[in-house]
CHARMM-style PDB file with segment names, atoms N, HN, CA, C and O in Angstrom:
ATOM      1  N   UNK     1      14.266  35.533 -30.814  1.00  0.00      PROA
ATOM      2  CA  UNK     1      14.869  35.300 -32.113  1.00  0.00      PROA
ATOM      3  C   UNK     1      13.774  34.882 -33.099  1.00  0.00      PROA
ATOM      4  O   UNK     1      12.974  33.954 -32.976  1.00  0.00      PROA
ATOM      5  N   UNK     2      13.926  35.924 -34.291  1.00  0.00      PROA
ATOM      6  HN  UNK     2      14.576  36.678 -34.390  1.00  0.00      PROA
ATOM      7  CA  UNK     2      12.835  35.679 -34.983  1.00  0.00      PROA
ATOM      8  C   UNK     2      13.210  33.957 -35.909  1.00  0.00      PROA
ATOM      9  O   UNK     2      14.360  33.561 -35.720  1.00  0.00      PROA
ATOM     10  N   UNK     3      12.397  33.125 -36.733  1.00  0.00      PROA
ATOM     11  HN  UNK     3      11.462  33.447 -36.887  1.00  0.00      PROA
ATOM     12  CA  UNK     3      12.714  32.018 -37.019  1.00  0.00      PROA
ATOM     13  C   UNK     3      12.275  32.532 -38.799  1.00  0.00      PROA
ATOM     14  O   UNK     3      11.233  33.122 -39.088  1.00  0.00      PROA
ATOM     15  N   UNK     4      13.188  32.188 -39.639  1.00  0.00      PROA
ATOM     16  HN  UNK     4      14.034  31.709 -39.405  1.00  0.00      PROA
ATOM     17  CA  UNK     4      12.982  32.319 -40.924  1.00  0.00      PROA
ATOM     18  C   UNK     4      12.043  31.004 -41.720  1.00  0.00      PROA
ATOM     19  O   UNK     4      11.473  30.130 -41.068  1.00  0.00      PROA
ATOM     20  N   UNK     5      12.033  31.047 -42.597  1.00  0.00      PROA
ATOM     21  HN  UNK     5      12.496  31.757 -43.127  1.00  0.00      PROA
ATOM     22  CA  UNK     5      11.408  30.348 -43.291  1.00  0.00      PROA
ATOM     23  C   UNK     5      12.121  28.956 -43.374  1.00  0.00      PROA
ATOM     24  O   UNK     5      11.774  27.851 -42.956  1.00  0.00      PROA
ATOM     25  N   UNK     6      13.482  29.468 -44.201  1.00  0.00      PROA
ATOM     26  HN  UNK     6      13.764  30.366 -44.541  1.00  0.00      PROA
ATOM     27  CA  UNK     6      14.851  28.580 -44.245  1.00  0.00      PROA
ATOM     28  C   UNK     6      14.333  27.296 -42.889  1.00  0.00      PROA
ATOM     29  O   UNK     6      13.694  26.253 -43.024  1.00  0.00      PROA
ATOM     30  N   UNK     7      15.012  28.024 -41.461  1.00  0.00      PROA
ATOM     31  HN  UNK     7      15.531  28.872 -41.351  1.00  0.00      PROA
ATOM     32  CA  UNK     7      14.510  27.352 -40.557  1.00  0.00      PROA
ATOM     33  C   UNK     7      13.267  26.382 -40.624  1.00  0.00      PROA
ATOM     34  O   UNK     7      13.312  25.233 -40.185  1.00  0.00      PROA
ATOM     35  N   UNK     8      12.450  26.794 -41.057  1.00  0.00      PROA
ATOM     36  HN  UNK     8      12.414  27.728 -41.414  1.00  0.00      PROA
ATOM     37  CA  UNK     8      10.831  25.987 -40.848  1.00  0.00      PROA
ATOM     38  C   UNK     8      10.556  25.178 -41.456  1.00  0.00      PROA
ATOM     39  O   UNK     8       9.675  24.335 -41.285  1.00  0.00      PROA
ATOM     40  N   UNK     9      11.885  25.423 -42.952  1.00  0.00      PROA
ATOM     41  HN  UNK     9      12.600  26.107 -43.091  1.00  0.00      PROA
ATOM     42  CA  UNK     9      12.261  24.286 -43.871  1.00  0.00      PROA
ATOM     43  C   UNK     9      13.282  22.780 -43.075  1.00  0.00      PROA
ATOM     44  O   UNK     9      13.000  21.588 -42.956  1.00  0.00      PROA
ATOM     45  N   UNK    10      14.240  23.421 -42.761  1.00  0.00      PROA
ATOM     46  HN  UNK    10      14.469  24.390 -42.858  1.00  0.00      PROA
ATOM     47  CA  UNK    10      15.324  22.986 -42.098  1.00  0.00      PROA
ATOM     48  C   UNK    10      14.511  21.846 -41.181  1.00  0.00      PROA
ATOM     49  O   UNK    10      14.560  20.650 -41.469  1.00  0.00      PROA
ATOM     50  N   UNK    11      13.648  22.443 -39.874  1.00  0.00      PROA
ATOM     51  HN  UNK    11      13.609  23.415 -39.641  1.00  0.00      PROA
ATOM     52  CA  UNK    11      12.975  21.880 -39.243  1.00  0.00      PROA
ATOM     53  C   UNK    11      12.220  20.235 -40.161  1.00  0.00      PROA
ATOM     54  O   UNK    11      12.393  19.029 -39.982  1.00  0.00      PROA
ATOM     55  N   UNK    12      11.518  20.913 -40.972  1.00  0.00      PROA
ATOM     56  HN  UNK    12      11.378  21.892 -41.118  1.00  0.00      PROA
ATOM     57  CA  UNK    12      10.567  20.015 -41.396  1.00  0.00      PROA
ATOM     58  C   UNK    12      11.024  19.240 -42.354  1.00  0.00      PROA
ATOM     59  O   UNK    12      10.285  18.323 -42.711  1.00  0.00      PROA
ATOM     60  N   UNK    13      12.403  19.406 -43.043  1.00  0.00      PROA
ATOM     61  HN  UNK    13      13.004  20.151 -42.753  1.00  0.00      PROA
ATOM     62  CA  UNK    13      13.537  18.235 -43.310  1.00  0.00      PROA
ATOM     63  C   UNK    13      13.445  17.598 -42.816  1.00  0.00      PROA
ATOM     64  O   UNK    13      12.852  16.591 -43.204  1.00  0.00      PROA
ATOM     65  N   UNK    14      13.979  17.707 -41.549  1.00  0.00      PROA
ATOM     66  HN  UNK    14      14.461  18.525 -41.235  1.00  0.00      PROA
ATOM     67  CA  UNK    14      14.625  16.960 -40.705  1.00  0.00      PROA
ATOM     68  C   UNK    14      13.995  15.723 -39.619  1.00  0.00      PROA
ATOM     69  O   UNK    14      14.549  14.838 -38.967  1.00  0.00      PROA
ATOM     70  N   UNK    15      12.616  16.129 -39.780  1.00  0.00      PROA
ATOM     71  HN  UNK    15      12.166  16.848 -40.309  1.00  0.00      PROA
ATOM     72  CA  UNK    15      11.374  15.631 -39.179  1.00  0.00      PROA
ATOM     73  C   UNK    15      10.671  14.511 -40.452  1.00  0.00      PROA
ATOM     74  O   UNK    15      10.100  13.512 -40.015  1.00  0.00      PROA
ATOM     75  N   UNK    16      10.706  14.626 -41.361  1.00  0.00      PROA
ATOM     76  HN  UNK    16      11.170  15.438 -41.716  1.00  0.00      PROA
ATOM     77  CA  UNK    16      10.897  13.735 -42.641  1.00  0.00      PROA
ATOM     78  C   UNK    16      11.551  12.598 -43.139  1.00  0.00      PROA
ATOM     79  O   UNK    16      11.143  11.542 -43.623  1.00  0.00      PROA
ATOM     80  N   UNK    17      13.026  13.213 -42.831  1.00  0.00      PROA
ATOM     81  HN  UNK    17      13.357  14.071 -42.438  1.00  0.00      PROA
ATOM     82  CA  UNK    17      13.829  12.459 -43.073  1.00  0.00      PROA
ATOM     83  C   UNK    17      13.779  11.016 -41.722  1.00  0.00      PROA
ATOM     84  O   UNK    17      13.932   9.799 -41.828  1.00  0.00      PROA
ATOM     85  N   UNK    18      13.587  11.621 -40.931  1.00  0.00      PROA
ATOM     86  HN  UNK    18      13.463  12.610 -40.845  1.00  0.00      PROA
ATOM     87  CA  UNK    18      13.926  10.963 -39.348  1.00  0.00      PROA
ATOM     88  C   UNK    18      12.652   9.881 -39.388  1.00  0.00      PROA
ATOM     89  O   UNK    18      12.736   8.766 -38.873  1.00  0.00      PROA
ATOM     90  N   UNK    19      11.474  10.368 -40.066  1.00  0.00      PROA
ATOM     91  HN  UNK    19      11.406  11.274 -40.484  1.00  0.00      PROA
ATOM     92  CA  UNK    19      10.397   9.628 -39.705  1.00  0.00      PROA
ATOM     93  C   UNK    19      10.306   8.612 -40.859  1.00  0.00      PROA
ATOM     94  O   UNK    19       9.519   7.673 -40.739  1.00  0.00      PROA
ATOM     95  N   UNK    20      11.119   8.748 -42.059  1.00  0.00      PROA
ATOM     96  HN  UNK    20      11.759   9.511 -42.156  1.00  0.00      PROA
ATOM     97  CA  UNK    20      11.325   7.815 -43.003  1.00  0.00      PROA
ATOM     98  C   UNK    20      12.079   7.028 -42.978  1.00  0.00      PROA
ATOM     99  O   UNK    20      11.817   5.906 -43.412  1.00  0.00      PROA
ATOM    100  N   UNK    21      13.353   7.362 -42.428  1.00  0.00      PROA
ATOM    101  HN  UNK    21      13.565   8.274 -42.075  1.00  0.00      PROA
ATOM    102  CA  UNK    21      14.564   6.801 -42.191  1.00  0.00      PROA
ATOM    103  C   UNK    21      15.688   7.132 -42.919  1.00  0.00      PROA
ATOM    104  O   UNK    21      16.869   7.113 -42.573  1.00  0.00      PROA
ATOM    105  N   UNK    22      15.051   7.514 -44.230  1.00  0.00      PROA
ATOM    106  HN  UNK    22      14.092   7.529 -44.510  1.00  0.00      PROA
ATOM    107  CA  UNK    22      16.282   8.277 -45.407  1.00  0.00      PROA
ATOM    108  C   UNK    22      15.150   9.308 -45.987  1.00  0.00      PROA
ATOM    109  O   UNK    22      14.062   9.664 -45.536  1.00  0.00      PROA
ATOM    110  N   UNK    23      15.989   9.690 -47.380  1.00  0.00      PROA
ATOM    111  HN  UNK    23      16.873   9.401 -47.747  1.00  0.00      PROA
ATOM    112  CA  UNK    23      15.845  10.314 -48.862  1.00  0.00      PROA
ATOM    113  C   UNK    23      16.431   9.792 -49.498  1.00  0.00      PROA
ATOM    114  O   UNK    23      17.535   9.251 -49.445  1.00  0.00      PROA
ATOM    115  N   UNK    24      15.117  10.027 -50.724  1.00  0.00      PROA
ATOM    116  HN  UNK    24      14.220  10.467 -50.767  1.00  0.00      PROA
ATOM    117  CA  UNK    24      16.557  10.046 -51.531  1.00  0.00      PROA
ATOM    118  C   UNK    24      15.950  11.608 -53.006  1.00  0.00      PROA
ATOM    119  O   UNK    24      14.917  12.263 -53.140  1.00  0.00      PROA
ATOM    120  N   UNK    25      17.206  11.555 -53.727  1.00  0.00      PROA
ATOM    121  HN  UNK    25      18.046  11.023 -53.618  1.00  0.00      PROA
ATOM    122  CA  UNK    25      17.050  12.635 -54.784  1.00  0.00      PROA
ATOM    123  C   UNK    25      15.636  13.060 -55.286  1.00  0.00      PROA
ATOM    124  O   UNK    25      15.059  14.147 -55.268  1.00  0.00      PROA
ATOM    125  N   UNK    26      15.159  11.415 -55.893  1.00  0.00      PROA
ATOM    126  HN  UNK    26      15.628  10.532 -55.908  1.00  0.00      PROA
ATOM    127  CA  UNK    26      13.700  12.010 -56.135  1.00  0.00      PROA
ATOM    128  C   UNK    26      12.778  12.271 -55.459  1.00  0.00      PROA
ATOM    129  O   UNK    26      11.817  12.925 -55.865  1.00  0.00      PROA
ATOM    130  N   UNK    27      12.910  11.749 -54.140  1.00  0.00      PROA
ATOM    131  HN  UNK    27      13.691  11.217 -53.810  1.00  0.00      PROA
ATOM    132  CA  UNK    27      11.830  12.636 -52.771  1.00  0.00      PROA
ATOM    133  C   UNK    27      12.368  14.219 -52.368  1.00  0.00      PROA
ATOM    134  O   UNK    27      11.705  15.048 -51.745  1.00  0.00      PROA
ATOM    135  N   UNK    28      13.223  14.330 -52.697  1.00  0.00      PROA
ATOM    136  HN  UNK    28      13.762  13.657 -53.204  1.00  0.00      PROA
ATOM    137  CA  UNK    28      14.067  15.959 -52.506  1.00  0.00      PROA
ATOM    138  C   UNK    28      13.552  16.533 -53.526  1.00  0.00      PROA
ATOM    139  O   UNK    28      13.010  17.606 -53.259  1.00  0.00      PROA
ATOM    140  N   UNK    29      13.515  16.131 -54.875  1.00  0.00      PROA
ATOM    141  HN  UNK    29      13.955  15.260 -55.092  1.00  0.00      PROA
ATOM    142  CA  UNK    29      13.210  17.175 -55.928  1.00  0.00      PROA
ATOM    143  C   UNK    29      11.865  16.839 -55.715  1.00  0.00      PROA
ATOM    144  O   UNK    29      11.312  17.929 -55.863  1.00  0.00      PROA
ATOM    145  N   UNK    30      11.068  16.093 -55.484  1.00  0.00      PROA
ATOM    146  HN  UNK    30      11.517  15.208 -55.364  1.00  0.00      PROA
ATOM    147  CA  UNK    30       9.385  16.384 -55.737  1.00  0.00      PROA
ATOM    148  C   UNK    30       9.254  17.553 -54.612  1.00  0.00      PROA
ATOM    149  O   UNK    30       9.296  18.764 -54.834  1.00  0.00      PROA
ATOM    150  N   UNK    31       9.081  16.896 -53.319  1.00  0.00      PROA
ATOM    151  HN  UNK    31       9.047  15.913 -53.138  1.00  0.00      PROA
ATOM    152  CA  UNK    31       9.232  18.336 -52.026  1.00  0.00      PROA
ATOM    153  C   UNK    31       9.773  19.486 -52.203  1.00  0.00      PROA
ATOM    154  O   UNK    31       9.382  20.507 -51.637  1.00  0.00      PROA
ATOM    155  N   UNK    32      10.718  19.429 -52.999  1.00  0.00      PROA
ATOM    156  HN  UNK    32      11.036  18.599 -53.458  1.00  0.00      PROA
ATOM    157  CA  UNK    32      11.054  21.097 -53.444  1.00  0.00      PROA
ATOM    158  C   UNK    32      10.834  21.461 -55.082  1.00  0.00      PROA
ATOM    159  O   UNK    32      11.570  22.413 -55.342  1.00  0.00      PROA
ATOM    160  N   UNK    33      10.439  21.237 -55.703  1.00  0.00      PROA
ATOM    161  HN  UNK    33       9.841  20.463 -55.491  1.00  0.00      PROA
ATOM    162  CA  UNK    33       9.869  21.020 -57.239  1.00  0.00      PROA
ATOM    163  C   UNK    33      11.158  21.750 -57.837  1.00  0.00      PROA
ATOM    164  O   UNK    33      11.376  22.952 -57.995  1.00  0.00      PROA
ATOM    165  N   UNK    34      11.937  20.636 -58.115  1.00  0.00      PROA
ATOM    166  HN  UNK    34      11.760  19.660 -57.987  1.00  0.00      PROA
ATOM    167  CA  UNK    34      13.494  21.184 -58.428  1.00  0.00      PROA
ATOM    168  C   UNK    34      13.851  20.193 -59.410  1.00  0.00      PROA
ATOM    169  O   UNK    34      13.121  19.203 -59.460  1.00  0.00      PROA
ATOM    170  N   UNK    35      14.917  20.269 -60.272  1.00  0.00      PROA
ATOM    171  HN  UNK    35      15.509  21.074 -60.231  1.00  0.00      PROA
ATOM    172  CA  UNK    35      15.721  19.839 -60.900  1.00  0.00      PROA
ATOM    173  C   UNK    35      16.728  18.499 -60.299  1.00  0.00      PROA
ATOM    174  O   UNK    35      17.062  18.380 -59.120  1.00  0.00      PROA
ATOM    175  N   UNK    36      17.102  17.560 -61.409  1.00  0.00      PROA
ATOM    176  HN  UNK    36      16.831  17.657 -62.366  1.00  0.00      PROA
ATOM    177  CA  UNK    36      17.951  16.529 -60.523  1.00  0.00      PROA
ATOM    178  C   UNK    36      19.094  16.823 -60.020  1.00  0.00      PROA
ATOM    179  O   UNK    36      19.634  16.098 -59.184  1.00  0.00      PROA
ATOM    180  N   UNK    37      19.741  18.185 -60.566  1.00  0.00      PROA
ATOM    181  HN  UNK    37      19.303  18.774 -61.245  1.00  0.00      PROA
ATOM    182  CA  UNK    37      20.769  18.586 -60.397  1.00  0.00      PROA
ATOM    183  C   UNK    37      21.153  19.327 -59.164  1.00  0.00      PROA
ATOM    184  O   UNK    37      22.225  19.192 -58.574  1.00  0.00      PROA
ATOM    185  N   UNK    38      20.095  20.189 -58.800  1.00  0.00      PROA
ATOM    186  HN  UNK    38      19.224  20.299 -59.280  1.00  0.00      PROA
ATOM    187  CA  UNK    38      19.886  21.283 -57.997  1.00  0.00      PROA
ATOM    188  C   UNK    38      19.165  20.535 -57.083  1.00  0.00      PROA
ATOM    189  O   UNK    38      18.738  21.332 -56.247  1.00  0.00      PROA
ATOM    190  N   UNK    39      18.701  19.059 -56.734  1.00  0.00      PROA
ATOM    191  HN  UNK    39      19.048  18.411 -57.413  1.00  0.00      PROA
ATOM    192  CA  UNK    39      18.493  18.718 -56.035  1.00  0.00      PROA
ATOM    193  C   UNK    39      19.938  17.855 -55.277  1.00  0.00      PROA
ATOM    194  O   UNK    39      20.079  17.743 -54.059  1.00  0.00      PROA
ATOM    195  N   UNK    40      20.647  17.459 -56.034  1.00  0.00      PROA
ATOM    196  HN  UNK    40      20.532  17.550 -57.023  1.00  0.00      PROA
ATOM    197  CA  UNK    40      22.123  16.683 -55.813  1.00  0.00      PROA
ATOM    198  C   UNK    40      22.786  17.903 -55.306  1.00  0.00      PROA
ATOM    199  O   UNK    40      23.461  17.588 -54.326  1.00  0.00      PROA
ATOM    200  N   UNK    41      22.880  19.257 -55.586  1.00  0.00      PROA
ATOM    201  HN  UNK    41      22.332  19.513 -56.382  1.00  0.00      PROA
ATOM    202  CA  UNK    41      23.709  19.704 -55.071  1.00  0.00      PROA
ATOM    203  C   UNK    41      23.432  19.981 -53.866  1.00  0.00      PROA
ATOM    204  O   UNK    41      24.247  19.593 -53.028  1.00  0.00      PROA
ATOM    205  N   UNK    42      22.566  20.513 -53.528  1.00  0.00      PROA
ATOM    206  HN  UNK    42      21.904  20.828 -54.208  1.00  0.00      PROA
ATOM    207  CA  UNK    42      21.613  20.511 -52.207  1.00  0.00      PROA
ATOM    208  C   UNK    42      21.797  19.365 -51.124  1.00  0.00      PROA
ATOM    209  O   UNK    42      22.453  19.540 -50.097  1.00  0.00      PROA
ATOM    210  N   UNK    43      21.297  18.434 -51.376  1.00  0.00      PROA
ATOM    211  HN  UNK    43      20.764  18.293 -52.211  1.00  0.00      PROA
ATOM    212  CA  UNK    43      22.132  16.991 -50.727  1.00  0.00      PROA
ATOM    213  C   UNK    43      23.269  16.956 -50.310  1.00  0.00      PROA
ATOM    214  O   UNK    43      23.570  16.929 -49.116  1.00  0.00      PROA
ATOM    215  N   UNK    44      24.160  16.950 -51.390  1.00  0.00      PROA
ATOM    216  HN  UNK    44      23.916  16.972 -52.359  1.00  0.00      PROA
ATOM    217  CA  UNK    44      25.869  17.509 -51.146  1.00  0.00      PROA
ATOM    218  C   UNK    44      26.068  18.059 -49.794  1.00  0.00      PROA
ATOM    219  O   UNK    44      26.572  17.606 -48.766  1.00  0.00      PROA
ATOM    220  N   UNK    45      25.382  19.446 -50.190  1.00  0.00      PROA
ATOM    221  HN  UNK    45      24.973  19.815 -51.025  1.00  0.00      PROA
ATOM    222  CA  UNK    45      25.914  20.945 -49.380  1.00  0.00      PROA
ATOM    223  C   UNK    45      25.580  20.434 -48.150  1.00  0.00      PROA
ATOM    224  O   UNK    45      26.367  20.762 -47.263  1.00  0.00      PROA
ATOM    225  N   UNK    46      24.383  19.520 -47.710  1.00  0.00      PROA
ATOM    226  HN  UNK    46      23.744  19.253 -48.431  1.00  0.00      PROA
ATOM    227  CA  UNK    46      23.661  19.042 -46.535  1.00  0.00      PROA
ATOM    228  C   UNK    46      24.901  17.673 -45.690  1.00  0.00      PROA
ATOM    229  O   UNK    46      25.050  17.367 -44.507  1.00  0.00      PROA
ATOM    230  N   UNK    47      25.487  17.224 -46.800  1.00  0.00      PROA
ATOM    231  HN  UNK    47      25.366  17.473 -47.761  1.00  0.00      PROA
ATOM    232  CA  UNK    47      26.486  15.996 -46.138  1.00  0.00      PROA
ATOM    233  C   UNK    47      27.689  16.254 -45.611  1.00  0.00      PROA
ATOM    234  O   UNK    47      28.422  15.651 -44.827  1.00  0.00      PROA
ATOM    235  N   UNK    48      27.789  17.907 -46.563  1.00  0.00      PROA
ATOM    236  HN  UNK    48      27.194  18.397 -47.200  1.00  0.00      PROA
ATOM    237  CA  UNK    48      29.184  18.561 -46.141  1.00  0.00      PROA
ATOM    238  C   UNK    48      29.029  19.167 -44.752  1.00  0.00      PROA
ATOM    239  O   UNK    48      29.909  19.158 -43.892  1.00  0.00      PROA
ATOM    240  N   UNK    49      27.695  19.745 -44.617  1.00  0.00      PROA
ATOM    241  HN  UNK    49      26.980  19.752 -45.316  1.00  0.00      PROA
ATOM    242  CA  UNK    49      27.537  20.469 -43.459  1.00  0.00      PROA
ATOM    243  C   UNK    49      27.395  19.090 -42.597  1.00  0.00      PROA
ATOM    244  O   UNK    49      26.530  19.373 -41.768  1.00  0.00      PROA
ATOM    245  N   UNK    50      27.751  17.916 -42.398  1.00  0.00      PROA
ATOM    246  HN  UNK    50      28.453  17.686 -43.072  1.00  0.00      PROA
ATOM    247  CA  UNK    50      27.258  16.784 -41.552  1.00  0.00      PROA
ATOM    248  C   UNK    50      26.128  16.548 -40.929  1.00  0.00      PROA
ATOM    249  O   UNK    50      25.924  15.954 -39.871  1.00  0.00      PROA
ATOM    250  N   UNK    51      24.898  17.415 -42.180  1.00  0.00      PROA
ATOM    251  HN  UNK    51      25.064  17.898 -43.040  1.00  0.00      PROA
ATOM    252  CA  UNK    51      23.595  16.896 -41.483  1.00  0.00      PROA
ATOM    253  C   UNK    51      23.025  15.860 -42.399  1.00  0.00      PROA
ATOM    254  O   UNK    51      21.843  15.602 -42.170  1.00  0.00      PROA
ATOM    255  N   UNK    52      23.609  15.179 -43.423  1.00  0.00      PROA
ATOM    256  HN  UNK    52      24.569  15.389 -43.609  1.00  0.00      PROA
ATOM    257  CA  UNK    52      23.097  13.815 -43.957  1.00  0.00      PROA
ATOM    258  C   UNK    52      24.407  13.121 -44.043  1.00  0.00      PROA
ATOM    259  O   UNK    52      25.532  13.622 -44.041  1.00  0.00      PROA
ATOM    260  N   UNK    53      24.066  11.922 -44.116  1.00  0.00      PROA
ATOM    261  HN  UNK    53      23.152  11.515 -44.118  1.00  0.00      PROA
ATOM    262  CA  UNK    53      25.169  10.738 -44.480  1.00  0.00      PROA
ATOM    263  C   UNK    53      24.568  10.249 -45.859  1.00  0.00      PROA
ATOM    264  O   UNK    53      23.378  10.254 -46.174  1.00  0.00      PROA
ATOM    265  N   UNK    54      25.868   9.738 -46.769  1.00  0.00      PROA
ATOM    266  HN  UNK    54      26.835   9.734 -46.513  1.00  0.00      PROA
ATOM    267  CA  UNK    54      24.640   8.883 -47.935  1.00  0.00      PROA
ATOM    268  C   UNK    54      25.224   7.716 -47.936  1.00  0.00      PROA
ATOM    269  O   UNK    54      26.342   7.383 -47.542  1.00  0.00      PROA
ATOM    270  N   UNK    55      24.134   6.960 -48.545  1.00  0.00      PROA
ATOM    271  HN  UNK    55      23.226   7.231 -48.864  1.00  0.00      PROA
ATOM    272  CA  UNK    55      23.957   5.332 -48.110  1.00  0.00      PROA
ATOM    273  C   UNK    55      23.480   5.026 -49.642  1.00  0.00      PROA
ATOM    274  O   UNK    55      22.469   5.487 -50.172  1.00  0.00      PROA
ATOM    275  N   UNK    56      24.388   4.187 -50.207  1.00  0.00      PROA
ATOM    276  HN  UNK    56      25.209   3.812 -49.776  1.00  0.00      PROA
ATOM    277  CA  UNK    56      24.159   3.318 -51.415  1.00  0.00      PROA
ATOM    278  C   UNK    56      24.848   3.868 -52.533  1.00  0.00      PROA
ATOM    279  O   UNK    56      25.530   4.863 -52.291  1.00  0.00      PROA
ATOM    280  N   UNK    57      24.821   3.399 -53.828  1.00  0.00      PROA
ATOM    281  HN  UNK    57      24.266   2.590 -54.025  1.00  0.00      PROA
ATOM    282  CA  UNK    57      25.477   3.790 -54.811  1.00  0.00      PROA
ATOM    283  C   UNK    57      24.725   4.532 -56.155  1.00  0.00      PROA
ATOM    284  O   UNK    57      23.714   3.844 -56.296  1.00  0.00      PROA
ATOM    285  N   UNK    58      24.710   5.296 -56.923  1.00  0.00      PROA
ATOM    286  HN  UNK    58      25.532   5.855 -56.808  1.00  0.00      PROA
ATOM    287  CA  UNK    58      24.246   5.549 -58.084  1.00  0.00      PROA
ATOM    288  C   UNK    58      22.420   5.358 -57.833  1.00  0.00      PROA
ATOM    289  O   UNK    58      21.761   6.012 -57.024  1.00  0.00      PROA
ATOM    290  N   UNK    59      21.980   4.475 -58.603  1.00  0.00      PROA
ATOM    291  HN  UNK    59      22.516   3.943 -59.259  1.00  0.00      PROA
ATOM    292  CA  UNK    59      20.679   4.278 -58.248  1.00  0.00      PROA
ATOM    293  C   UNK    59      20.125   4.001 -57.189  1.00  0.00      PROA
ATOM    294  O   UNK    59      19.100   4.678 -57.116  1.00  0.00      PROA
ATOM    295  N   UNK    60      20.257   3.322 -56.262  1.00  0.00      PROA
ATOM    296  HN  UNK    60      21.089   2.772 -56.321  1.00  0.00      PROA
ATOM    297  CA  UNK    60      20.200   3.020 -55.249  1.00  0.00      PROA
ATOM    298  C   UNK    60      20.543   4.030 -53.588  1.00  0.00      PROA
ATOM    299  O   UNK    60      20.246   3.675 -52.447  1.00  0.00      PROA
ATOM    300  N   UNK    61      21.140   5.128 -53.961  1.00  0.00      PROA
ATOM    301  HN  UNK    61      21.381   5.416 -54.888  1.00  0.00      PROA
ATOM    302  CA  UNK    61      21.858   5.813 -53.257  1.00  0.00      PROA
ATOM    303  C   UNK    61      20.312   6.669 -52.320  1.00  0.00      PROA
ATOM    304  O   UNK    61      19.260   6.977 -52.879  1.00  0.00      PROA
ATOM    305  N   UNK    62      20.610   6.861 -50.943  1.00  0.00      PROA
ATOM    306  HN  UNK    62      21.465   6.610 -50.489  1.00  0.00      PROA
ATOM    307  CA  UNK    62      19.610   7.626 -50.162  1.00  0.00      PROA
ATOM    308  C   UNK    62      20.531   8.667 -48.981  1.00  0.00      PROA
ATOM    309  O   UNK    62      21.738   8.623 -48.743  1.00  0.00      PROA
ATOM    310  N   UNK    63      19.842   9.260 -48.588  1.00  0.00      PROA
ATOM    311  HN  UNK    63      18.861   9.295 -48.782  1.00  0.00      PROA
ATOM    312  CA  UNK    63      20.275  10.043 -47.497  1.00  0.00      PROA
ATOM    313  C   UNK    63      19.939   9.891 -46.511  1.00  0.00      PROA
ATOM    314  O   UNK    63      18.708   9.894 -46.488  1.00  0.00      PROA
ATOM    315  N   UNK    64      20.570   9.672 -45.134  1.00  0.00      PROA
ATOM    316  HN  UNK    64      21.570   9.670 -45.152  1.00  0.00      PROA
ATOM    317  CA  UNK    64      20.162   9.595 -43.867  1.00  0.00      PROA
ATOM    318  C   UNK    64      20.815  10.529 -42.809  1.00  0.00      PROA
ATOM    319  O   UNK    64      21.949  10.909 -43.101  1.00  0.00      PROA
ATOM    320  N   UNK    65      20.332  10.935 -41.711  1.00  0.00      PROA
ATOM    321  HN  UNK    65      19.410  10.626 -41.474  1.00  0.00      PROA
ATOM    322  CA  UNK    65      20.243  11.841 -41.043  1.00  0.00      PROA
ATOM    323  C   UNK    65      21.673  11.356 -40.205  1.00  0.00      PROA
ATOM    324  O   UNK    65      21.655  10.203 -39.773  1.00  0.00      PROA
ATOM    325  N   UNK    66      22.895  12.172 -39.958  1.00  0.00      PROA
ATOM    326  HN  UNK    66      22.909  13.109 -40.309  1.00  0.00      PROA
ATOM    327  CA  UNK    66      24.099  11.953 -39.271  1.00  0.00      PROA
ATOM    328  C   UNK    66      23.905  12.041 -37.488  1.00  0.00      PROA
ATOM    329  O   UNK    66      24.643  11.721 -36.556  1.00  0.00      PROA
ATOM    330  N   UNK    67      22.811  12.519 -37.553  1.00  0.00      PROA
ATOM    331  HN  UNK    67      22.212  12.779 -38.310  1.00  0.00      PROA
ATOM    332  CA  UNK    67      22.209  12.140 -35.870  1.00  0.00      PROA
ATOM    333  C   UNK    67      20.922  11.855 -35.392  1.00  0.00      PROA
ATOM    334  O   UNK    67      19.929  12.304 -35.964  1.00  0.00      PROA
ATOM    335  N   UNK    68      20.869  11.312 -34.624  1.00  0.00      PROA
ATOM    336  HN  UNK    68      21.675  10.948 -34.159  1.00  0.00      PROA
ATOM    337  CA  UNK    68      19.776  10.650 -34.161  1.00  0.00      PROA
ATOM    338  C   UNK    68      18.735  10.287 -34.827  1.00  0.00      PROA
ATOM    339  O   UNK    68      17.612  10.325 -34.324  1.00  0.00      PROA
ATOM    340  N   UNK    69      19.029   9.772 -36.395  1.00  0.00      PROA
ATOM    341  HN  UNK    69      19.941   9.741 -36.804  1.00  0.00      PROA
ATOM    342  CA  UNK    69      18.339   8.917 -37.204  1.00  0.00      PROA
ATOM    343  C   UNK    69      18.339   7.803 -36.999  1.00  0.00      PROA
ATOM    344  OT1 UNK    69      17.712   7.040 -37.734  1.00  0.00      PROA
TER     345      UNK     69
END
């Protein structure tokens, strides 16, 4: 099975996140040189799929990994 890019992204999320303990928005948009918006939705799509949890409110708010974080 060939491995896409997506994947190598996916991977190296996830290896990030785990070794930080969270994210948050503005570590998502610098790593992907994105917008605040298009970085929130992204996040989202990631909590829906149950591979982040978020932790805190408004400013304060981060992302953490729904397993073995």
């Amino acid at each position: 099975m060939a491995h896409t890019q997506a994947d190598y992204f996916a991977f190296l999320f996830c290896v990030l996140v785990k070794e930080n303990g969270k994210i948050t928005n503005k570590d998502y948009q610098e790593i992907n040189d994105t917008s605040d918006r298009t970085a929130l939705r992204d996040l989202e799509n990631l909590m829906e799929l149950n591979i982040l949890e978020k932790d805190g409110e408004k400013k304060t708010t981060s992302y953490k990994l729904r397993f073995g974080g």
